[in-house]
C-alpha positions in Angstrom: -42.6 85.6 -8.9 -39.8 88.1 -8.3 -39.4 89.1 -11.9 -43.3 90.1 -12.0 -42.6 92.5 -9.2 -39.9 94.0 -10.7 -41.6 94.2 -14.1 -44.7 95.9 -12.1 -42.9 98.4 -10.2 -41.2 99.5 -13.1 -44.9 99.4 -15.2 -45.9 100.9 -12.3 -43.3 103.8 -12.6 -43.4 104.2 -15.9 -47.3 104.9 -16.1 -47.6 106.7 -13.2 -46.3 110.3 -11.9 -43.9 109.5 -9.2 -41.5 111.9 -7.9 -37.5 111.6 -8.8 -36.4 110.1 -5.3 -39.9 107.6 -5.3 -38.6 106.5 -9.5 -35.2 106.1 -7.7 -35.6 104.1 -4.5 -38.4 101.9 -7.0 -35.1 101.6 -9.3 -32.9 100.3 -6.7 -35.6 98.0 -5.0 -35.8 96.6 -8.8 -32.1 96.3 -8.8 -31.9 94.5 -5.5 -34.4 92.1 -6.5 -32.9 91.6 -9.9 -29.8 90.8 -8.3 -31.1 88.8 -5.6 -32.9 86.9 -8.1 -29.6 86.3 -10.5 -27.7 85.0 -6.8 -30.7 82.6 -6.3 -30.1 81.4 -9.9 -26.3 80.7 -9.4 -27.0 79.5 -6.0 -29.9 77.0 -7.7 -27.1 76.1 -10.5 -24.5 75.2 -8.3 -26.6 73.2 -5.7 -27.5 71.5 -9.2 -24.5 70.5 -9.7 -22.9 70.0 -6.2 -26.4 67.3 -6.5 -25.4 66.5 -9.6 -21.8 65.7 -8.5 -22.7 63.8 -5.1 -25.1 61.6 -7.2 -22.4 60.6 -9.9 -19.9 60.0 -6.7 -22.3 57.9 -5.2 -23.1 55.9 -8.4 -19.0 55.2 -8.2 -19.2 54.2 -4.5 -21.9 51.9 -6.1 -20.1 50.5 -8.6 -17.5 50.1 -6.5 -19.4 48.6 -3.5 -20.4 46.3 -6.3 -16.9 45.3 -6.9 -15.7 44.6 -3.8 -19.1 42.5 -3.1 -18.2 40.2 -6.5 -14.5 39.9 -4.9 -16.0 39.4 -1.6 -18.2 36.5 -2.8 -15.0 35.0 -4.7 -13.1 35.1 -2.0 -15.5 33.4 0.1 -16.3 30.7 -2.3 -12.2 30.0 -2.8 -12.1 29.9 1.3 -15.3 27.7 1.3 -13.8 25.4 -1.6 -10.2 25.8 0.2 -11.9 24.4 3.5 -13.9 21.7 1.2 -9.8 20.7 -0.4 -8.3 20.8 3.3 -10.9 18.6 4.5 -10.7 16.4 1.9 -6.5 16.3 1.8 -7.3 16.2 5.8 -9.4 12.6 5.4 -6.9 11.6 2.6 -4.1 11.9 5.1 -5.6 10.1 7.3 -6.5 7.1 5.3 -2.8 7.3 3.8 -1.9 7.3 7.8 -4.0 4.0 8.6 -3.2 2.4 5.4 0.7 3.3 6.3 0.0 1.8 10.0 -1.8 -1.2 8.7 1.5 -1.9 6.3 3.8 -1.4 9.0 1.9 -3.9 10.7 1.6 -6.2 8.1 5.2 -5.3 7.5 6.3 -6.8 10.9 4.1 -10.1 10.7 5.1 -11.2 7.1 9.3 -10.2 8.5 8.5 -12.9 11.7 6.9 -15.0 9.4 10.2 -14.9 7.6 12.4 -15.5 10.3 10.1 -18.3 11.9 9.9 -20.2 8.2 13.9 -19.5 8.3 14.7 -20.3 11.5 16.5 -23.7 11.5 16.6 -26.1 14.2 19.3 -27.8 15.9 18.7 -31.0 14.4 18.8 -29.2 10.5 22.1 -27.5 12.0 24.0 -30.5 13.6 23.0 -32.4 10.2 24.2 -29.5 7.6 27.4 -29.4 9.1 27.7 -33.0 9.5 26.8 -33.7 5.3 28.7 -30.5 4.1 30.5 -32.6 1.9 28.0 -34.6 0.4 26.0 -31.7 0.6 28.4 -29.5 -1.0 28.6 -32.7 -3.9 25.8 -32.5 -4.2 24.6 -35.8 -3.5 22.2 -34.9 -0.6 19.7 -31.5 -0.5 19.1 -30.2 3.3 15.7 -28.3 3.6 13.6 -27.3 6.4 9.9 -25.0 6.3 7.7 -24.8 9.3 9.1 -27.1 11.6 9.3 -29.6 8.7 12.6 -31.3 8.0 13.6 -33.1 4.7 17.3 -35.1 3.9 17.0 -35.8 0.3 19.4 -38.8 -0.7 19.7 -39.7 -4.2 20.0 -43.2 -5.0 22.9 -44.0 -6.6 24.8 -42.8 -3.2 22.7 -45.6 -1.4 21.9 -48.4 -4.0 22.9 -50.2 -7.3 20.7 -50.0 -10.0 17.3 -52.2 -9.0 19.0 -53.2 -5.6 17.9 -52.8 -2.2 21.5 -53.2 -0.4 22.3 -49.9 1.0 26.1 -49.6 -0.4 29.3 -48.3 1.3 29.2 -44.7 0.6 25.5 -44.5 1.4 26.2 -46.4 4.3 29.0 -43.7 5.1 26.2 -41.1 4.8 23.5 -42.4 7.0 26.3 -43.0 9.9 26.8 -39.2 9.7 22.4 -38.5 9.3 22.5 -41.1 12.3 25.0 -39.3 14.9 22.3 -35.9 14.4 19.1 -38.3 14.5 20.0 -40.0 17.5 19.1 -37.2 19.8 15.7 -36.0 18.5 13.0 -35.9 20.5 9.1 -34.9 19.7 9.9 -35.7 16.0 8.3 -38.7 13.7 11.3 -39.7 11.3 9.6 -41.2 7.9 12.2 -42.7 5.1 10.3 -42.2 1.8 11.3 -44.2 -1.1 10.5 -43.1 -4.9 11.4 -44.1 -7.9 11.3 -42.7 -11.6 8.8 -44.5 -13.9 10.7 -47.3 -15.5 9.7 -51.2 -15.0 11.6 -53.1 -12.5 11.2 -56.2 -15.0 9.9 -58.2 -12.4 12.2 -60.9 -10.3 12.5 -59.8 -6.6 10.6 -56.5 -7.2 7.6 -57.2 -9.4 6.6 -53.4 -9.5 8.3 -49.7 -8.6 6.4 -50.1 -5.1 8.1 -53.0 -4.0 11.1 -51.3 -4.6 10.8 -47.7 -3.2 9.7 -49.8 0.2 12.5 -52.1 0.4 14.7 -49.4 0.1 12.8 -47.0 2.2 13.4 -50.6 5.2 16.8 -50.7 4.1 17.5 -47.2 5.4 15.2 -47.5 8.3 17.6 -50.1 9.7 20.6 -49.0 9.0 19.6 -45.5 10.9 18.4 -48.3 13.5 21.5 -50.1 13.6 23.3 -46.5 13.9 21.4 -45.6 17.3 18.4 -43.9 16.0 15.6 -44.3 18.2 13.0 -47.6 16.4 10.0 -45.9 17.9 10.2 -42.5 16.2 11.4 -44.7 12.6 8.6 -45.3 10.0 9.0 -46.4 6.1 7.1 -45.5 3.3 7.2 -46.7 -0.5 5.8 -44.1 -3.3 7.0 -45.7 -6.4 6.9 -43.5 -9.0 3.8 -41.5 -8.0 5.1 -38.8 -6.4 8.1 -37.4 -9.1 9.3 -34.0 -8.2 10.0 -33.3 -12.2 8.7 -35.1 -15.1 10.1 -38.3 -16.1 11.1 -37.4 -20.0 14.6 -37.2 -19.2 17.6 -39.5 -18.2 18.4 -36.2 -16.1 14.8 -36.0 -14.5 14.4 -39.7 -14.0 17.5 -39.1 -12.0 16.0 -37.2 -9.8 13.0 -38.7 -9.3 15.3 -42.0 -8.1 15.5 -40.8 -4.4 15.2 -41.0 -0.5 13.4 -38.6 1.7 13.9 -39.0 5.4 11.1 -36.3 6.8 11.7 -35.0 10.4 8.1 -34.0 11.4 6.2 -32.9 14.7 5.3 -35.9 16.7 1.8 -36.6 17.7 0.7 -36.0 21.1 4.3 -34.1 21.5 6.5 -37.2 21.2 
């Protein structure tokens, strides 16, 4: 709009008769306009590209505001998985914790258990140290488990071969069970008799019963004889039913020949 009004005051000048000072203020209107127009040009240029610039620095803070969004989210979904592990390593703990307890627990009962199926009583102690010998021969085994004691006597120490006459050194033996028996109280005292699975042959002991019985008498009464109370005595005869190895050795047949004398619990707390 500007440039036509210069353009016409100079047309203007040009075809008209003007005086020298009208031609010369006209001439320096025209350069003031010219020049106000060529400021306004600049001015327009360099709001241009101050806009320019600000819309280039924001599409930066953009970029960047995307960035730090995208690490944003990361980080939040490593804190939400890192709170997810913690919980999880939180319960873990805790079931390692009860499971721990539960052991320790469990720990304690099977160590009592122990200790009670190890704990000996006084008549397994008075007998062990009156057979150390013969136990230390081994010609008698000493065991006890839960309250439960057992004298195993092998047979040979009490009998000849397909007799029922306890002999001297078995004798010698059941004097010493005897002295510990004598005070027991509460307990049932059973003399088992067993065999291995040879014949007798017949004669006085048609069968292997026969035999483990009258043995298993014999010993009753000697321990009788000895002071052992009769009313806590019992006898029993297994034969050769109730081997603690297999009979196919001289060995084993051995030591299936035997006498049990089982200290147990009396009934009704006798």
């Amino acid at each position: 709009m500007r440039t036509r009004l210069v353009l016409a005051a100079l047309v203007a000048l040009s075809t008209g008769c003007v005086s020298q000072g009208k031609f010369n203020e006209k001439a320096l209107e025209a350069e003031g306009l010219t020049k106000n127009l060529t400021d306004e040009k600049a001015a327009r240029a360099a709001a241009e590209a101050k806009i320019q610039a600000l819309e280039e620095q924001q599409a930066a803070l953009n970029q960047e505001k995307a960035a730090l969004e995208t690490r944003l989210n990361a980080s939040e979904s490593r804190l939400t998985g890192a709170a997810a592990e913690r919980r999880a390593l939180e319960e873990k703990n805790a079931q390692l914790t009860a499971l721990n307890d539960e052991l320790a627990r469990n720990s304690k009962k099977l160590a009592q258990a122990k200790e009670e199926l190890e704990k000996k009583s006084a008549e397994y102690e008075s007998l062990a140290q009156s057979l150390k010998q013969e136990i230390s021969d081994g010609k008698i085994e000493l065991s006890e488990m839960k309250g439960r004691m057992t004298v195993q006597l092998k047979d040979k120490i009490l009998f000849a071969s397909g007799s029922a006459r306890v002999g001297k050194e078995g004798q010698e033996a059941l004097v010493k069970i005897a002295d510990a028996l004598k005070t027991v109280r509460g307990r049932i005292i059973r003399v088992e008799g067993h065999t291995d699975d040879v014949p007798t042959g017949g004669g006085q002991f048609p069968t292997n019963w026969e035999l483990s019985l009258a043995r298993a008498m014999a010993v009753v009464r000697s321990l009788q004889d000895s002071g052992v109370d009769p009313t806590s005595l019992s006898a029993a005869g297994y034969g050769q039913y109730q081997p603690i190895v297999a009979n196919d050795t001289p060995e084993h047949k051995s030591q299936n020949r035997r006498i049990e004398i089982v200290l147990a619990p009396g009934l009704g707390g006798r």
